[in-house]
Steps between C-alpha positions, in 0.01 A plus 500: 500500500352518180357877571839643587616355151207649338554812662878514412434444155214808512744731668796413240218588218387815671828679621611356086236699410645803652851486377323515169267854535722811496874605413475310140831497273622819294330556191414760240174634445339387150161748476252621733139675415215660703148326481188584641168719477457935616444373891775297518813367346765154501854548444683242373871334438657224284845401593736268246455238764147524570551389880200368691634376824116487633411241234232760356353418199748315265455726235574796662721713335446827676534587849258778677614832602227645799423834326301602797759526761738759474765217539430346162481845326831538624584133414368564138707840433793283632414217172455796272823616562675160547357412137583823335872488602456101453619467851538089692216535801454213785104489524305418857242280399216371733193384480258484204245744402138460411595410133735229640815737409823558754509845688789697499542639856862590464751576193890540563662697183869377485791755337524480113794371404 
């Protein structure tokens, strides 16, 4: 008896956990910058709510953009525009990087108003 209750309350924490990486609220984007050495480079992201549905590091203001895919050069053209015409976006966060920073795997740019 007392494993299926333990197991319950592990499968509420986990599928929690879920509901909390991806689709996060609308927001506007507050800076970004480009980091990193001649071989490779990090892009990165701050949001004015600084989401971190992954519980990465709690001082995390940035999220990571994955400059080596063509995905998030695509993703990080999208926040250049978004920011220059100060645009409301609905980031995908999920996961944490090696820095202990949210990744941005997805970025929906709603209509200015």
């Amino acid at each position: 008896m007392n494993k299926q209750w333990l197991m319950g309350i592990g499968l509420l924490a986990l599928s929690n956990l879920s509901i909390a990486a991806g689709w996060q609220d609308s927001q506007t984007i507050t800076e970004y910058f480009i980091d990193g050495d001649n071989t490779s480079d990090r892009l990165y992201v701050a949001f004015d709510q600084s989401p971190n549905p992954d519980g990465c590091r709690s001082d995390a203001r940035f999220a990571r953009v994955d400059s080596q895919t063509p995905k998030g050069k695509y993703l990080f053209s999208i926040i250049l525009s978004a920011h220059a015409s100060q645009q409301t976006v609905t980031p995908k966060l999920e996961g944490c990087d090696e820095l202990e920073r949210p990744i941005v795997t997805g970025l929906r740019v709603e209509s200015a108003p």
